[in-house]
MMTF fields as JSON, N, C-alpha, C and O atoms, coordinates in Angstrom:
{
  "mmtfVersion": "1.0.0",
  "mmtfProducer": "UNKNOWN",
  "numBonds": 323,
  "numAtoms": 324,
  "numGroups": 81,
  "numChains": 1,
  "numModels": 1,
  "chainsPerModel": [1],
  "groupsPerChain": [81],
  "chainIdList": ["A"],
  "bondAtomList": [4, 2, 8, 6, 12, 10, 16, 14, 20, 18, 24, 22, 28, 26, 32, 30, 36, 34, 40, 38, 44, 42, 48, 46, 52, 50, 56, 54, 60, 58, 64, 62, 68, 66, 72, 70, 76, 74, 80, 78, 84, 82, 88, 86, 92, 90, 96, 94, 100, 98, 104, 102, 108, 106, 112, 110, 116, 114, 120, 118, 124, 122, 128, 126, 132, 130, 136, 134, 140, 138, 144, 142, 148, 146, 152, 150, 156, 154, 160, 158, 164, 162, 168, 166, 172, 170, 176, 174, 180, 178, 184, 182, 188, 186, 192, 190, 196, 194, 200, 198, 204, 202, 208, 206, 212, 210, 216, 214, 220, 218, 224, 222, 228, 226, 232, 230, 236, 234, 240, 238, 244, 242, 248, 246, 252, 250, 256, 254, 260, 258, 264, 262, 268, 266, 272, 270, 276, 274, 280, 278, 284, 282, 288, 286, 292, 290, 296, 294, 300, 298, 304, 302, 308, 306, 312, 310, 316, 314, 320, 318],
  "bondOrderList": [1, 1, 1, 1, 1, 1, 1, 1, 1, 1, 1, 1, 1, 1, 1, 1, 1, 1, 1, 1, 1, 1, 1, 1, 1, 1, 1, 1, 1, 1, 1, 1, 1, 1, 1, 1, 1, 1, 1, 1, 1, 1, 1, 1, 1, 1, 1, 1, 1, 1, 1, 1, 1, 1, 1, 1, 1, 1, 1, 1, 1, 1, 1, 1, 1, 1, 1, 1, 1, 1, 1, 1, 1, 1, 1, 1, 1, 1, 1, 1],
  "groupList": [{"groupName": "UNK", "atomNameList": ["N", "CA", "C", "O"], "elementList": ["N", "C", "C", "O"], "formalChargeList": [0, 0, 0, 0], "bondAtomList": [1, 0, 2, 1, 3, 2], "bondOrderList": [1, 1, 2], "singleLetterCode": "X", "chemCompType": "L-PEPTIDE LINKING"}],
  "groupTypeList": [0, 0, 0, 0, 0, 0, 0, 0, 0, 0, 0, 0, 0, 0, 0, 0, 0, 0, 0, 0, 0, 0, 0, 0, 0, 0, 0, 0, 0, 0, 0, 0, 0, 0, 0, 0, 0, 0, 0, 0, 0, 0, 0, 0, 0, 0, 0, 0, 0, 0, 0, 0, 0, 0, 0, 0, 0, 0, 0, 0, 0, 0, 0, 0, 0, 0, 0, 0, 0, 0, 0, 0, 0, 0, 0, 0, 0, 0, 0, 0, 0],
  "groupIdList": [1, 2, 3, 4, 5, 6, 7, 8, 9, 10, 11, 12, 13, 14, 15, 16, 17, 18, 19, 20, 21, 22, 23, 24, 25, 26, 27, 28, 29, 30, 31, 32, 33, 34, 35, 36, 37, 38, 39, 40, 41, 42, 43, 44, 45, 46, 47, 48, 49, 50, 51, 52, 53, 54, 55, 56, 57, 58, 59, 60, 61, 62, 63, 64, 65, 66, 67, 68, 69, 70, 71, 72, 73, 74, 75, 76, 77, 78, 79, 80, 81],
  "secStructList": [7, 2, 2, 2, 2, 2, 2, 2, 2, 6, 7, 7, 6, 6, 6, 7, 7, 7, 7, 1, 7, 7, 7, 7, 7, 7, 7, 7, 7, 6, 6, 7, 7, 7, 1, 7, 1, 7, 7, 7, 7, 1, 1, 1, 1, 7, 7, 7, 7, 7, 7, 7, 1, 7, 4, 4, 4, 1, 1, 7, 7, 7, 3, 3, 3, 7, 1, 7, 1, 1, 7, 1, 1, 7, 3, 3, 3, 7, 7, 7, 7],
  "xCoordList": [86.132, 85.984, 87.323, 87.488, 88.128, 89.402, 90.566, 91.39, 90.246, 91.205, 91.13, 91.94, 89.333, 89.336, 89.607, 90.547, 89.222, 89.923, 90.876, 91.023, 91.962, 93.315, 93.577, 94.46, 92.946, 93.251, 92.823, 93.46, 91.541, 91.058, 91.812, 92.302, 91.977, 92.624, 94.075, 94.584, 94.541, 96.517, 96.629, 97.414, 95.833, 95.974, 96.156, 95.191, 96.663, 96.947, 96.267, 96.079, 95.424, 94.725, 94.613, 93.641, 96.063, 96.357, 95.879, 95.68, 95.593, 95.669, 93.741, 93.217, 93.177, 92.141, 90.673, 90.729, 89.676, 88.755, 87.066, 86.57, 86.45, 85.093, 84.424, 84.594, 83.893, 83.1, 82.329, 82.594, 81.122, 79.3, 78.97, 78.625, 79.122, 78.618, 77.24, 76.824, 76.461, 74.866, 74.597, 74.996, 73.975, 72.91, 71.388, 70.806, 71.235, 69.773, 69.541, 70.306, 67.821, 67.306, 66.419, 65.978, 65.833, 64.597, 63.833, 64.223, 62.599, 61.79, 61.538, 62.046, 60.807, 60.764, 58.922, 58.142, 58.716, 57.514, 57.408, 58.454, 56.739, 56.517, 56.114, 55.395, 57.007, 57.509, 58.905, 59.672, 58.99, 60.234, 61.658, 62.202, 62.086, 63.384, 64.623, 65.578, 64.41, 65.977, 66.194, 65.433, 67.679, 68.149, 68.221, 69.079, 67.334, 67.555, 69.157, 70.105, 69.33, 70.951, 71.163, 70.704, 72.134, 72.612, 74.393, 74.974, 74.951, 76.497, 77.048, 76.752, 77.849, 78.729, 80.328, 81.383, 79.775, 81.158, 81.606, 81.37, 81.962, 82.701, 84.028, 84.586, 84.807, 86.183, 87.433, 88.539, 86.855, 87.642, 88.343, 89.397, 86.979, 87.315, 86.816, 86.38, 86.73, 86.443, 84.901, 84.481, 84.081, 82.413, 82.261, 82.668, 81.569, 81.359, 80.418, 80.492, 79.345, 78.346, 78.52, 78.853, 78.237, 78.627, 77.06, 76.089, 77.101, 75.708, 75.378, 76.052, 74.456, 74.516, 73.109, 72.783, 72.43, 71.532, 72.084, 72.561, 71.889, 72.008, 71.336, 70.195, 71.91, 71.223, 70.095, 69.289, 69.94, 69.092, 67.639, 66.712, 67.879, 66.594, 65.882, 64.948, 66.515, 65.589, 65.751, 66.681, 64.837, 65.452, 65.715, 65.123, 66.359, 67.015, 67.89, 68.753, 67.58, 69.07, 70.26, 70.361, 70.924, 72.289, 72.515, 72.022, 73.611, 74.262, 73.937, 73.775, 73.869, 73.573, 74.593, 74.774, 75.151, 76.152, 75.697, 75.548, 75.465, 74.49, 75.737, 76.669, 75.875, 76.85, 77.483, 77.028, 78.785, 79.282, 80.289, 80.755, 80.677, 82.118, 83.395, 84.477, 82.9, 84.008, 84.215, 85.181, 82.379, 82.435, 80.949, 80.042, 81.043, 79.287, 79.199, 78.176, 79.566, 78.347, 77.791, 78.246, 76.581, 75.819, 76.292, 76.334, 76.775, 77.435, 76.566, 75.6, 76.14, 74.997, 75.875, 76.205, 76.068, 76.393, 75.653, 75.036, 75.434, 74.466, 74.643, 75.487, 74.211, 74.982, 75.267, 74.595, 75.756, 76.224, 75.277, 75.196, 74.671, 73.395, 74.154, 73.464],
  "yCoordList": [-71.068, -71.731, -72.262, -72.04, -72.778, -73.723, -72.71, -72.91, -71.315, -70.388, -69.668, -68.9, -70.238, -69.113, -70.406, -70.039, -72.159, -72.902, -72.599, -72.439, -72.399, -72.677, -71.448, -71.715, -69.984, -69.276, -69.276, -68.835, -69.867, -70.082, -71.133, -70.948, -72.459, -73.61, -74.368, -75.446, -72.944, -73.317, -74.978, -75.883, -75.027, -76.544, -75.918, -75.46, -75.925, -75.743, -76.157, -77.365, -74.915, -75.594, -76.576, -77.234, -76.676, -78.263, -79.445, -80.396, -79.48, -80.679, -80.968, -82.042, -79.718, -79.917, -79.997, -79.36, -80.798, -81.13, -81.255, -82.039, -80.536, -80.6, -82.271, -82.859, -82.675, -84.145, -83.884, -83.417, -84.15, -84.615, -83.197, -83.019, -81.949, -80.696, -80.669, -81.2, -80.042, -79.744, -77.846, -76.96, -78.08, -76.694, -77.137, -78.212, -76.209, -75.666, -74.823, -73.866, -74.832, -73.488, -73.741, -74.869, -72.099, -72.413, -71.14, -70.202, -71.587, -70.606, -69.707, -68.602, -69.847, -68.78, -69.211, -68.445, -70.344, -70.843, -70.766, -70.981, -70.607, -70.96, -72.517, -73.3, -72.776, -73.605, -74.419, -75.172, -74.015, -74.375, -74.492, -73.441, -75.361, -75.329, -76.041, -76.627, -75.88, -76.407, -78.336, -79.223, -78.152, -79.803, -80.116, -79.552, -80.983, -81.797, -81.837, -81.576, -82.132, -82.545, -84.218, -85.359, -83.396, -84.879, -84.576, -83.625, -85.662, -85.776, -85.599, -86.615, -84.662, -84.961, -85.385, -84.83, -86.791, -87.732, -88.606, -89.795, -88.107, -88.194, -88.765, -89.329, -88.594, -88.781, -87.883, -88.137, -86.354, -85.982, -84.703, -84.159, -84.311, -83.343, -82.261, -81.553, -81.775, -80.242, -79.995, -80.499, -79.27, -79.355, -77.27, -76.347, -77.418, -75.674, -75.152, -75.401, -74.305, -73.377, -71.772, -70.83, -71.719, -70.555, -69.941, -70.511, -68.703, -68.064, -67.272, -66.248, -67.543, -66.801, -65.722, -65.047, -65.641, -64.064, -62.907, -63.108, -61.899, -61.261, -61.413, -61.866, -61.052, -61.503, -60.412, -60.586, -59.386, -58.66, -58.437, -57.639, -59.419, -60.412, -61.235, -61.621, -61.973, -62.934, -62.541, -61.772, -63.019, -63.306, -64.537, -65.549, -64.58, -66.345, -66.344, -65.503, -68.08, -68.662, -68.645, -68.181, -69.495, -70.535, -71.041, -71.493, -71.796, -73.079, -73.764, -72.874, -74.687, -74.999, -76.131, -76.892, -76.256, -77.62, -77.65, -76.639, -78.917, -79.416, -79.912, -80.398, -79.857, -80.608, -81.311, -81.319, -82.199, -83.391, -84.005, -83.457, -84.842, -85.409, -84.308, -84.531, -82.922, -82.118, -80.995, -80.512, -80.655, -79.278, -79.948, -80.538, -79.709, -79.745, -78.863, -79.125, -77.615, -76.168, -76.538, -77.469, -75.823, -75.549, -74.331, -73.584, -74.253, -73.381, -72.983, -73.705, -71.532, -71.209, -69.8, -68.781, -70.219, -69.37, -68.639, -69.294, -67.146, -66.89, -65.706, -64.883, -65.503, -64.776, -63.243, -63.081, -62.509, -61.135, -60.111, -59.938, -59.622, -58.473, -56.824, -55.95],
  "zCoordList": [4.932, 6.204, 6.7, 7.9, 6.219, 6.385, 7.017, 7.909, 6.032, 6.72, 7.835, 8.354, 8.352, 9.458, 10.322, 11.027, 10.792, 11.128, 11.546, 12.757, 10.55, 10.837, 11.834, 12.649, 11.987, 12.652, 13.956, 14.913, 13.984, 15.548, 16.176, 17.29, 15.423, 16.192, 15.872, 16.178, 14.909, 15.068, 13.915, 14.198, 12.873, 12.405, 10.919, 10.306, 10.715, 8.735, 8.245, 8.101, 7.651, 6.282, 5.607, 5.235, 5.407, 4.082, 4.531, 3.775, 6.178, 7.625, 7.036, 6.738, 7.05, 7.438, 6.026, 4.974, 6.371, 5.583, 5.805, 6.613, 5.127, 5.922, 5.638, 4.571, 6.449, 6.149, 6.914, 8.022, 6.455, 6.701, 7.234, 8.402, 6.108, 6.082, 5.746, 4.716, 6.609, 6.097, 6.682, 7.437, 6.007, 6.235, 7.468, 7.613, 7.943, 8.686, 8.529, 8.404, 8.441, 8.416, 9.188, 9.406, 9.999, 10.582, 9.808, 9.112, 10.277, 9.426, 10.494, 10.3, 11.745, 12.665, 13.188, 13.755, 12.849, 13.027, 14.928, 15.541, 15.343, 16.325, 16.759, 16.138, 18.393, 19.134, 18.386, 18.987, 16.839, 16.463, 17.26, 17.599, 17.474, 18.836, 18.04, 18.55, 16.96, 15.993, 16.708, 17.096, 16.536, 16.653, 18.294, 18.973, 18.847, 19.965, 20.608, 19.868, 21.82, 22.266, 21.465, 21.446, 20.92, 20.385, 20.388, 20.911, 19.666, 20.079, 18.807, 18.178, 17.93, 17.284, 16.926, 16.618, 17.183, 17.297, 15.713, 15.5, 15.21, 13.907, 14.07, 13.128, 15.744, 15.466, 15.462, 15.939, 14.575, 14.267, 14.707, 14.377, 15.925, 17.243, 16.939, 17.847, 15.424, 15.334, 14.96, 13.918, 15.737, 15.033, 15.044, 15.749, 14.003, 14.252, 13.401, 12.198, 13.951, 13.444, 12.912, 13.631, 11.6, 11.013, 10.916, 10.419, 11.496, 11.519, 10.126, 10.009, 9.022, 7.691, 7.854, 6.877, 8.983, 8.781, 9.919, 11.036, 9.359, 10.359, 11.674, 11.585, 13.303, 14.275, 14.386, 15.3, 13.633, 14.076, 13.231, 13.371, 12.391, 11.899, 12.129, 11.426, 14.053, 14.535, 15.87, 16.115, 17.016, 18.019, 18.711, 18.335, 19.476, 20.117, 19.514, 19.264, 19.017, 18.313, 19.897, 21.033, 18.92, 20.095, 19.903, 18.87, 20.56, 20.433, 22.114, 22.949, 22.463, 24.114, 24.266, 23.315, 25.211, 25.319, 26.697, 27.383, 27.104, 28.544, 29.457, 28.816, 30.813, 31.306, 30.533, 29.389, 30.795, 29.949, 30.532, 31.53, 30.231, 30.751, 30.898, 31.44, 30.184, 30.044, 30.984, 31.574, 30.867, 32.152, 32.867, 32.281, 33.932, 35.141, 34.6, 33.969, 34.205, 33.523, 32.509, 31.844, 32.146, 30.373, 30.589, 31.566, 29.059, 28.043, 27.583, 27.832, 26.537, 25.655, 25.128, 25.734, 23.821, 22.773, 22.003, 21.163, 21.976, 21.472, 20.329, 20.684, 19.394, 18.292, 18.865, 19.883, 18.658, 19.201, 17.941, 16.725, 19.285, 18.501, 18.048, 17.524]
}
């Protein structure tokens, strides 16, 4: 993880450290809608989702970022099929 970091966002490895790492899973239950909008503010600027099934084992899935202080657009990231 640290090395692909350092390649997307130019910060050296040695700089950087994971804190308050978790896992999700969904099962695929229906009306299941994963994690609510919420804020990850830690401080430390960098937040990021690593996708571990293949996308062509589910459908959906995303990431959604709602308006914000940063952009008036929603953003929606969605795994590449």
């Amino acid at each position: 993880i640290l090395p692909a970091l350092e390649a997307q966002f130019g910060i050296p490895a040695r700089e950087l450290w994971l804190y308050d790492t978790f896992l999700l899973k969904f099962s695929g239950t229906p009306g299941e809608s994963g994690l609510g909008v919420h804020v990850d503010d830690d401080g430390f600027g960098l937040s990021f989702n690593v996708l571990l099934s293949d996308p062509a084992d589910f459908e959906g899935g995303g990431t959604r970022f709602p308006p914000n202080a940063f952009s008036s657009e929603e953003a929606v990231y969605t795994p590449r099929r």
